[in-house]
C-alpha positions as CSV (number, residue, x, y, z in Angstrom):
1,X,8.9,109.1,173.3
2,X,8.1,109.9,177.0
3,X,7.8,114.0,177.5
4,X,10.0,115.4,180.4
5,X,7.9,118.0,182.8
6,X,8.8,121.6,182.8
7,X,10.9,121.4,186.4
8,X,13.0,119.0,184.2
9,X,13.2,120.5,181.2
10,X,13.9,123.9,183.0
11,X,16.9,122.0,185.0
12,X,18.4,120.7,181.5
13,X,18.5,124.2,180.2
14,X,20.1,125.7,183.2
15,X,22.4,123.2,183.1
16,X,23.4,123.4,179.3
17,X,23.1,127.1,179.5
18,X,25.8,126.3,182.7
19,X,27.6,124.2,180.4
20,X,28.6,126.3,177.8
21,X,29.7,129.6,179.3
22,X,32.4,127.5,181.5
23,X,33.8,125.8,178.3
24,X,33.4,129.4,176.6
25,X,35.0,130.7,179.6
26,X,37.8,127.9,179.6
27,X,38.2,128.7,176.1
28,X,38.9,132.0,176.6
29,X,41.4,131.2,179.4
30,X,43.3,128.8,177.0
31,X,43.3,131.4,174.2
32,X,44.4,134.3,176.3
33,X,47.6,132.5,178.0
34,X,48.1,130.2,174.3
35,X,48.3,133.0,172.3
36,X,50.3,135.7,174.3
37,X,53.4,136.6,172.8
38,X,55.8,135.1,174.9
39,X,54.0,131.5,174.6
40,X,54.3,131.9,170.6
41,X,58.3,133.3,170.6
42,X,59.3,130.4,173.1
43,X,57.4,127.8,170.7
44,X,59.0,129.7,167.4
45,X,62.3,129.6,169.2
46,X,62.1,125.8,170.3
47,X,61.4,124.9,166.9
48,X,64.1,126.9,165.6
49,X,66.7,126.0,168.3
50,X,65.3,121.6,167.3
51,X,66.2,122.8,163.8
52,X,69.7,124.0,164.5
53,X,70.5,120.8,166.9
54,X,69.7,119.1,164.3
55,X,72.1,120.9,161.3
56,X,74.2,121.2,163.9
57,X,74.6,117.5,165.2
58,X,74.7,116.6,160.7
59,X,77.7,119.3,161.0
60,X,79.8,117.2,163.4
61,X,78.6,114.1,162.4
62,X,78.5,113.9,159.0
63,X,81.6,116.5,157.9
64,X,83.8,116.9,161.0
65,X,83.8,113.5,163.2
66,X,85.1,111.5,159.5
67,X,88.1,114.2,158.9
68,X,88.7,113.6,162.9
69,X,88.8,109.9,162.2
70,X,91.2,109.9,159.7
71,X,94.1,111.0,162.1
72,X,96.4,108.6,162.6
73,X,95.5,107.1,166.2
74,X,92.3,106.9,165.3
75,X,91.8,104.3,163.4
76,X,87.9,104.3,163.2
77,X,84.8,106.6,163.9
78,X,85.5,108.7,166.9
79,X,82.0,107.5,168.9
80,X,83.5,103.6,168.6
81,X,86.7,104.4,170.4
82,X,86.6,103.0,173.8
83,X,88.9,101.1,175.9
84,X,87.9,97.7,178.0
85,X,88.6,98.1,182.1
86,X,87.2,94.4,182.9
87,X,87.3,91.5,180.3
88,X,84.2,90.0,179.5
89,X,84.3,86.4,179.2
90,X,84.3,86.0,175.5
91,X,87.0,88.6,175.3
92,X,89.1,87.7,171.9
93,X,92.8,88.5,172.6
94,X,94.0,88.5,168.6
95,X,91.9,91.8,168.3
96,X,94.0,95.0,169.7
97,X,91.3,96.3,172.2
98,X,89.9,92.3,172.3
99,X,86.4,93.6,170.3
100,X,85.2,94.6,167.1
101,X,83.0,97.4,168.3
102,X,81.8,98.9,171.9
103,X,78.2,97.5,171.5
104,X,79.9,93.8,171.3
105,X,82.0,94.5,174.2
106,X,79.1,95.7,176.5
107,X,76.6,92.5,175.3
108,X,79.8,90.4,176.8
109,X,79.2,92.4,179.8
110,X,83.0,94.2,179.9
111,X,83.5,97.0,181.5
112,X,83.6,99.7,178.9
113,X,86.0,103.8,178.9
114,X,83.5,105.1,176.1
115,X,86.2,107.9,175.5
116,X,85.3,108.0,172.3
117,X,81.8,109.2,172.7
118,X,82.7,111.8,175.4
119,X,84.8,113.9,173.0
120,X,82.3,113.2,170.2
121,X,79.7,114.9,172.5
122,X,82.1,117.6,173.6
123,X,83.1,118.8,169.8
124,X,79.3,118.5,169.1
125,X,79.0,121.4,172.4
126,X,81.6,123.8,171.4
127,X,80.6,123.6,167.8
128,X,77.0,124.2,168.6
129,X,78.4,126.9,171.3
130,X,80.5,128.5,168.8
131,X,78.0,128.9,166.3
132,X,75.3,130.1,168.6
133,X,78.1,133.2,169.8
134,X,78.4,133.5,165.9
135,X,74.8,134.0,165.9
136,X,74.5,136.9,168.6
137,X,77.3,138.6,167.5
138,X,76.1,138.9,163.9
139,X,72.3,139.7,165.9
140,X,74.1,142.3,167.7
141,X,76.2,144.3,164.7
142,X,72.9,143.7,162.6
143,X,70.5,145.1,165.0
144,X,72.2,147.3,167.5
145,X,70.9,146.0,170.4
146,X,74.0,144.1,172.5
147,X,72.5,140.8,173.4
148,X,76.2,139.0,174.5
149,X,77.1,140.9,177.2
150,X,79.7,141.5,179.9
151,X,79.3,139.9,183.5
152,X,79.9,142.6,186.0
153,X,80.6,141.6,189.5
């Protein structure tokens, strides 16, 4: 194997030497604004808040939306109630709202009122809503420190 001269070899060093005190240097950087505390409590919070979506949205879903359904104009799961604006042209006039289910009714290109999903999005807001107040409040008397405040104008 071919020997490099000293100029070269010299340069390589310098270079490597270069090399790694900007990635130690980078690292650092990336470290510093990484592991500050208010990086880790917005990622710990995130996580936690993903978590409570999630329990939350099984809350409405799975326990509140089927008791909703069984009320007597609604007839069916509260996301598939919708009403058509524009028949599509397979449009089946024996059925009462002329399809079985909203995604049928969209792939025969009728103009869809999703009703149905609006208030199932709005009961999955002020249950989420509710509980996050329940939340603070219990923080608050737990803690002292008054995080739900008054607005002053």
């Amino acid at each position: 194997m071919p020997r490099l001269d000293e100029n070269t070899q010299q340069y390589l060093r310098d270079a490597e030497q270069g090399v790694r005190a900007k990635t130690a240097s980078a690292w650092s950087s990336f470290t510093n604004f990484a592991l500050r505390d208010n990086v880790l409590e917005v990622a710990v919070g995130l996580i936690l808040a993903a978590s409570f979506t999630a329990c939350a949205n099984s809350l409405v879903t799975d326990l509140l939306l089927p008791l909703i359904s069984l009320l007597p104009f609604l007839a069916r799961n509260l996301d598939q109630k919708f009403a058509i604006l524009s028949r599509g042209p397979h449009y089946n006039s024996t059925i009462s709202t002329g399809y079985n289910t909203k995604a049928q009714a969209l792939d025969d290109g009728a103009v869809v009122f999703a009703y149905g999903s609006f208030i199932d999005k709005l009961v999955r807001f002020f249950i989420i809503a509710v509980s996050l107040w329940g939340i603070a409040v219990v923080y608050s008397r737990a803690s002292e420190d008054n995080i739900v405040k008054k607005q002053v104008k």
